[in-house]
C-alpha positions in Angstrom: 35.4 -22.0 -188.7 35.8 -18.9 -186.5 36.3 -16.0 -187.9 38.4 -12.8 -186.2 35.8 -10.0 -185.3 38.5 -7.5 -185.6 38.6 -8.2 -189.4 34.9 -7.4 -189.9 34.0 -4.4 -191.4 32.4 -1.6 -189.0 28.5 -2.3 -189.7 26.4 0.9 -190.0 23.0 1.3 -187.7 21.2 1.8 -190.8 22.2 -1.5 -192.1 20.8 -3.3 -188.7 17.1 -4.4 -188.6 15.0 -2.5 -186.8 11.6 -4.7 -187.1 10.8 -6.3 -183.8 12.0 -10.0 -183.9 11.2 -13.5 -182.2 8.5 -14.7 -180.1 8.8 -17.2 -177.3 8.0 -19.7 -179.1 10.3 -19.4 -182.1 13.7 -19.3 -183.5 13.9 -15.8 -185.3 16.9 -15.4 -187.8 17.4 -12.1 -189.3 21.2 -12.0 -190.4 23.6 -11.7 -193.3 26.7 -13.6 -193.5 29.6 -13.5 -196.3 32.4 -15.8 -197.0 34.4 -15.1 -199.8 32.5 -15.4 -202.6 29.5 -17.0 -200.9 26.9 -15.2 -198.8 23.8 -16.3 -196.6 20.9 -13.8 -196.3 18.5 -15.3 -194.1 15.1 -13.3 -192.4 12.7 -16.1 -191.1 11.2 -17.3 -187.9 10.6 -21.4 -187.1 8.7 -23.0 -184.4 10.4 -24.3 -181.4 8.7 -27.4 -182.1 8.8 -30.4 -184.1 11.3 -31.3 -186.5 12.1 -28.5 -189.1 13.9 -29.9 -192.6 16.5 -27.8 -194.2 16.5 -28.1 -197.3 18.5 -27.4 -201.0 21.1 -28.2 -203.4 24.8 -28.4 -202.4 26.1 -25.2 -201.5 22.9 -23.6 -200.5 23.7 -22.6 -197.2 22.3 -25.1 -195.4 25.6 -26.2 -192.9 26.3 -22.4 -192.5 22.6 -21.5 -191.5 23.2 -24.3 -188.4 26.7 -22.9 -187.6 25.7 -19.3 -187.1 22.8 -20.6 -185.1 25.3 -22.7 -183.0 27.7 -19.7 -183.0 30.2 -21.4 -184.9 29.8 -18.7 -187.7 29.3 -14.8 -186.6 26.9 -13.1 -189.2 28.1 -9.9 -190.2 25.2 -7.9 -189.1 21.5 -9.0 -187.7 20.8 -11.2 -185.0 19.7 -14.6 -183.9 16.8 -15.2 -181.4 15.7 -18.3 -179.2 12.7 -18.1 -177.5 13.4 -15.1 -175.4 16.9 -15.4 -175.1 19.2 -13.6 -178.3 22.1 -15.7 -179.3 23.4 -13.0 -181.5 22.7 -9.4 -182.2 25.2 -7.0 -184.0 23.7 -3.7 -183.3 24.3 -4.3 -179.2 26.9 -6.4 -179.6 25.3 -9.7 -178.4 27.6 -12.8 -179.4 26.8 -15.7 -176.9 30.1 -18.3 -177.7 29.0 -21.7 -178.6 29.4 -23.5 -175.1 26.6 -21.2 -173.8 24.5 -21.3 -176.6 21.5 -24.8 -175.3 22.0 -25.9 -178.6 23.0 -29.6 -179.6 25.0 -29.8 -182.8 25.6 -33.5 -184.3 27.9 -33.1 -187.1 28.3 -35.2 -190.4 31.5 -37.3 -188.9 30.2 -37.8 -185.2 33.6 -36.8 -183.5 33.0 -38.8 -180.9 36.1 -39.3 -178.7 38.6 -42.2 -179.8 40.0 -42.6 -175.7 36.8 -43.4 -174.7 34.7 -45.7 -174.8 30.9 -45.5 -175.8 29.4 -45.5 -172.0 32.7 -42.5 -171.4 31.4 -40.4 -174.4 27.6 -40.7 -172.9 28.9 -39.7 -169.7 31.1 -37.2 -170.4 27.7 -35.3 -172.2 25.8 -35.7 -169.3 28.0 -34.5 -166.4 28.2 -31.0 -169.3 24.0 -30.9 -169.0 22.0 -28.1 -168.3 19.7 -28.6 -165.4 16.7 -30.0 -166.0 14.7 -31.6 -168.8 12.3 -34.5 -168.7 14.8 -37.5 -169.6 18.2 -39.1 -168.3 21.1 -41.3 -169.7 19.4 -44.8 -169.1 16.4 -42.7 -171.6 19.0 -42.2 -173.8 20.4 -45.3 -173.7 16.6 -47.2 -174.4 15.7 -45.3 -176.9 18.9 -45.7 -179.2 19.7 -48.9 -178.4 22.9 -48.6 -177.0 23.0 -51.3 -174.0 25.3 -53.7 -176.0 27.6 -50.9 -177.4 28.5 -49.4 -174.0 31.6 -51.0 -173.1 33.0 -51.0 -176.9 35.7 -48.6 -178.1 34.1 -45.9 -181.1 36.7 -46.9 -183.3 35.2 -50.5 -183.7 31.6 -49.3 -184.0 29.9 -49.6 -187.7 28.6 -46.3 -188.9 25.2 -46.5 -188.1 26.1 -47.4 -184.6 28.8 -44.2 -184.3 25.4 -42.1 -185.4 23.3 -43.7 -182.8 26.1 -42.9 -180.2 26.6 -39.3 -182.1 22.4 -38.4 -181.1 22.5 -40.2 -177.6 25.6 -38.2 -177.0 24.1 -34.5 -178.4 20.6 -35.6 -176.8 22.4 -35.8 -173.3 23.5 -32.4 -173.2 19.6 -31.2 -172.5 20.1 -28.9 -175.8 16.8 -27.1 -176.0 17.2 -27.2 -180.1 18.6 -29.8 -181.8 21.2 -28.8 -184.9 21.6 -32.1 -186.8 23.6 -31.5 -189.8 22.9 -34.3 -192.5 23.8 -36.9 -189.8 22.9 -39.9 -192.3 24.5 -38.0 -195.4 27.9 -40.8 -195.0 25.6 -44.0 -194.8 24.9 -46.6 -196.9 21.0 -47.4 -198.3 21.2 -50.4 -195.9 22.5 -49.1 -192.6 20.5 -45.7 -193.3 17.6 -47.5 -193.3 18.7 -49.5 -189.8 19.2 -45.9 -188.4 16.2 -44.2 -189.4 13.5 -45.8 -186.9 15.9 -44.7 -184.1 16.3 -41.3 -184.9 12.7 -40.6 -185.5 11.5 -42.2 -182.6 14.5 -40.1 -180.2 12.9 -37.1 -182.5 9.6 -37.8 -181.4 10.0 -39.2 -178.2 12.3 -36.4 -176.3 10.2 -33.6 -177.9 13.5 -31.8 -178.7 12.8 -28.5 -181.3 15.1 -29.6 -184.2 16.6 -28.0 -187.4 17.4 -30.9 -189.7 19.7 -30.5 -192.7 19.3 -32.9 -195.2 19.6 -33.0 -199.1 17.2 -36.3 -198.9 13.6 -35.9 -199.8 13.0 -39.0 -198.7 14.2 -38.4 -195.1 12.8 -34.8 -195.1 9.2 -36.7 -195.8 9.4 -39.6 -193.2 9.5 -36.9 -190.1 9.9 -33.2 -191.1 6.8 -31.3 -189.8 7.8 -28.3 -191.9 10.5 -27.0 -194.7 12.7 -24.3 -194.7 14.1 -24.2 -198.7 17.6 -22.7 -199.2 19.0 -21.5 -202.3 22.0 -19.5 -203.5 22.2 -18.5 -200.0 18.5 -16.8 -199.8 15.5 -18.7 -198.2 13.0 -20.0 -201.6 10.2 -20.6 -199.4 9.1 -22.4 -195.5 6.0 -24.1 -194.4 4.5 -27.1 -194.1 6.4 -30.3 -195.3 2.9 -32.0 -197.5 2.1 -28.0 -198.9 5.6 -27.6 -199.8 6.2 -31.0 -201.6 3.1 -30.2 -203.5 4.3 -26.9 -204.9 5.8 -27.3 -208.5 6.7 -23.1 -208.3 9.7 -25.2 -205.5 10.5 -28.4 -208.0 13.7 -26.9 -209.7 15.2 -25.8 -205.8 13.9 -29.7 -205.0 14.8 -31.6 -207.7 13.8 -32.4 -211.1 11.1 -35.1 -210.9 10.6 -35.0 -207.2 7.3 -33.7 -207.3 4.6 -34.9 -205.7 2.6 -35.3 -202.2 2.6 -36.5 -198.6 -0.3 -38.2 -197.3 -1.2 -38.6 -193.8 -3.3 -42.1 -193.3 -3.6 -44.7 -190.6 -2.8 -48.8 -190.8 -6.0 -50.9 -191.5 -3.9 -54.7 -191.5 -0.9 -56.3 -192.5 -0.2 -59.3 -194.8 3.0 -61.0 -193.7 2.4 -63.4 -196.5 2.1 -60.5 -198.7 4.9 -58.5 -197.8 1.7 -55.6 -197.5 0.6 -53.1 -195.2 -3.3 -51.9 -196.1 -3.4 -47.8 -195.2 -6.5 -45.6 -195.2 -6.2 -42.4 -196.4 -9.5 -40.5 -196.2 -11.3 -43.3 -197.4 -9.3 -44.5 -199.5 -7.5 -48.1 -199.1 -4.2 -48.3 -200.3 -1.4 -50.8 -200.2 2.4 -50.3 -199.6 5.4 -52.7 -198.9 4.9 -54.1 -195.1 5.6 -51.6 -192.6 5.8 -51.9 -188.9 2.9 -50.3 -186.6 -0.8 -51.9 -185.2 -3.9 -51.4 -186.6 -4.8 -47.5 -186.2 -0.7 -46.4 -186.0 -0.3 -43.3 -188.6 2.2 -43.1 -191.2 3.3 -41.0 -193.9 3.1 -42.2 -197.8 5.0 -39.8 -200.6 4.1 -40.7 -203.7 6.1 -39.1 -206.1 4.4 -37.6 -209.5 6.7 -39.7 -211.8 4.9 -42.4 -210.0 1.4 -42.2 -210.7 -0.3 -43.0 -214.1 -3.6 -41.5 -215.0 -7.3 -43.4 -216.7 -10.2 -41.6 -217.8 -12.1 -45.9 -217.2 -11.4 -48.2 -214.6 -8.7 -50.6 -215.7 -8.4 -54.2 -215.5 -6.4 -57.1 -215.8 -3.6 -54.9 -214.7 -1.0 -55.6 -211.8 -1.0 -52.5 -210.3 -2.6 -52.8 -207.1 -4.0 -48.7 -206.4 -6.6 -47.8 -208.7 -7.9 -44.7 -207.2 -10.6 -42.9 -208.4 -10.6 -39.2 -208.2 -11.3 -35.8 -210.5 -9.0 -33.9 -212.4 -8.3 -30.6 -211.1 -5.7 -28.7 -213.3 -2.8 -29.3 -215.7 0.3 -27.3 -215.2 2.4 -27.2 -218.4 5.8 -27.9 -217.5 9.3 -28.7 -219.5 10.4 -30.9 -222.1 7.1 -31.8 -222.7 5.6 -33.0 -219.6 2.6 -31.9 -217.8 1.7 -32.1 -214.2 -2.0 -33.2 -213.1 -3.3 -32.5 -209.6 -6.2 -35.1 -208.7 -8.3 -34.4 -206.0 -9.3 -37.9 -204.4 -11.8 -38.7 -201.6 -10.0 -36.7 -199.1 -6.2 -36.2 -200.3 -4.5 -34.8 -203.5 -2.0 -36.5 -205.6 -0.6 -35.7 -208.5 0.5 -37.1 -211.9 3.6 -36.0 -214.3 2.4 -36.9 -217.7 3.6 -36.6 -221.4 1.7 -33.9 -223.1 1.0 -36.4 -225.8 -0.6 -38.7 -223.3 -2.7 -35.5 -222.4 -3.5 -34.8 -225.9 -4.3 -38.6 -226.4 -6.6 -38.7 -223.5 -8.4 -35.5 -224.0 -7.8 -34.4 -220.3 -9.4 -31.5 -218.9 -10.1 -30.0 -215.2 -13.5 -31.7 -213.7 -13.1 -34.9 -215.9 -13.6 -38.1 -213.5 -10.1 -40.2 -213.8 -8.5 -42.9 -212.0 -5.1 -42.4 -210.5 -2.8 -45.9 -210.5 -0.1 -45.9 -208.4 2.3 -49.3 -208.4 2.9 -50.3 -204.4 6.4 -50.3 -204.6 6.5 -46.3 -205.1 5.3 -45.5 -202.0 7.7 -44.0 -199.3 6.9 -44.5 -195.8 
């Protein structure tokens, strides 16, 4: 929602930011922004590369964030900085509208246009492009999927479909940042799923720098390179996507029980059989429910700390399939009686939540030689 400049209060110089900010290769946001009772405080710089997740609990900020980026929502004071170019910047008065702003914004409901058709809303993008950029509409078109949907009407798409004509119609702007605010948030497990291959491929396949709301661990672990955390309004932390799943100072912004760690491995071979896919993670063999990709493609495993039991001998005669033997590095008291274990394995970390009893039981200690067992079905890939 817009908001009438003239009912702003008059912002003091002293209040502004003086620091330099932005680099060429960043987006540098350094602004403060109040809505009734709710206020966003944000000073932090992202690449302009990648995917970047943002992420926290309803109400953090996240949706605001993207608007005042977009230009949707003026900040009271600061500024906002692409690259070279400032978006926004009270002290001078900068306040690029929206339309001018090379910034793609695919909202929750798609708002595609009900008088057209799906090949009308593609077009009607791509005659608004910037000049330039490295991919056209019949890209577009491939790499979503959208052939057999062009001639159909948006109101008799599915939802997934209505997303995948959302993107192709944002991507064919040219935006040179992507703003995609919780674009599977209305979907079903099922069609979600159907959606997911096709976004991150048109992620990684246009090279488009991307801020990606999401309240979805899960999604923010399949392709987010790194994490920006919202919450109340402030930014809890940024960095890398596997160091900032592995931090348990972040769980309570993140989710109670969503601990845990991303690991970065390669396929070895598929079972079709099976229903398994055999990944090697620094040495380490481990099997997951069948996945798509050749021998050698790389993937992305969270294993969540909930998920992952802990031996001081080798089992046997169990059904769990990943028995991996590492050594215990530290237990973290946390709440309610749990304790979190960090094992360090042949090249990866993973970590275990554990009953304190089951500590006390098993006499755990740092430098002790375990065996982490982790049941196939908990990976996510």
């Amino acid at each position: 929602m817009s908001v009438d400049p003239s009912r702003r209060p008059a912002v003091r110089a002293s209040e502004l930011p003086t620091r330099p900010i932005g680099r060429a290769s960043t987006l540098a946001m350094d602004f403060h922004l109040q809505r009734a009772d709710f206020g966003l405080a944000v000073t932090v710089e992202v690449p302009l590369e990648g995917v970047t997740a943002v992420f926290g609990a309803s109400g953090s900020g996240k949706t605001t964030l993207l608007r005042a980026v977009a230009g949707f929502e003026r900040p009271d004071r600061g500024r906002v900085v692409a690259g070279t170019d400032t978006w926004f910047d009270s002290a001078t008065r900068t306040d690029v509208p929206p339309h001018r702003r090379p910034a793609g914004f695919m909202f929750q409901d798609t708002r595609l246009f009900t008088h057209l058709d799906v090949a009308g809303n593609l077009d009607f993008a791509a005659q608004r492009a910037v000049a330039g950029g490295g991919f056209d509409r019949a890209d577009v078109v491939t790499a979503l999927d959208l052939e057999p949907l062009l001639h159909r009407r948006t109101g008799s798409l599915s939802g997934g479909e209505r997303q995948r004509v959302a993107l192709g119609r944002t991507l064919l702007t040219r935006p040179r940042i992507l703003l995609l605010d919780e674009p599977l948030a209305a979907l079903e497990r099922e069609r979600k799923a159907d959606i997911l291959p096709y976004l991150e491929g048109a992620l990684s396949r246009f090279g488009i720098p991307t801020l990606y709301v999401s309240h979805d661990i899960d999604e923010v672990a399949r392709f987010a390179d790194r994490m920006l955390l919202l919450s109340a309004g402030r930014v809890q932390a940024h960095g890398p996507t596997p160091q900032m799943l592995e931090r348990l100072d972040l769980q309570p912004a993140m989710g109670r029980f969503e601990a845990g760690v991303l690991l970065a491995g390669r396929v070895l071979r598929r079972d079709p059989r099976l229903h398994l896919t055999w990944v090697d993670v620094g040495g380490d063999e481990i099997a997951v429910p069948e996945i798509t990709g050749a021998g050698g493609a790389e993937v992305r495993l969270r294993i969540r700390a909930r998920d992952v039991a802990l031996a001081t001998r080798r089992p046997e005669g169990i059904s769990i399939r990943n028995v991996l033997p590492g050594t215990l590095l530290e237990l973290t008291p946390g709440d309610a009686g749990f304790v979190e274990a960090l094992v360090e394995l042949r090249a990866a970390r993973i970590r275990s939540r554990l009953t304190l009893a089951a500590v006390e039981e098993l006499r755990l200690e740092p430098g002790m030689s375990v065996f982490a067992l982790v049941k196939t079905v908990s990976f996510g890939v």
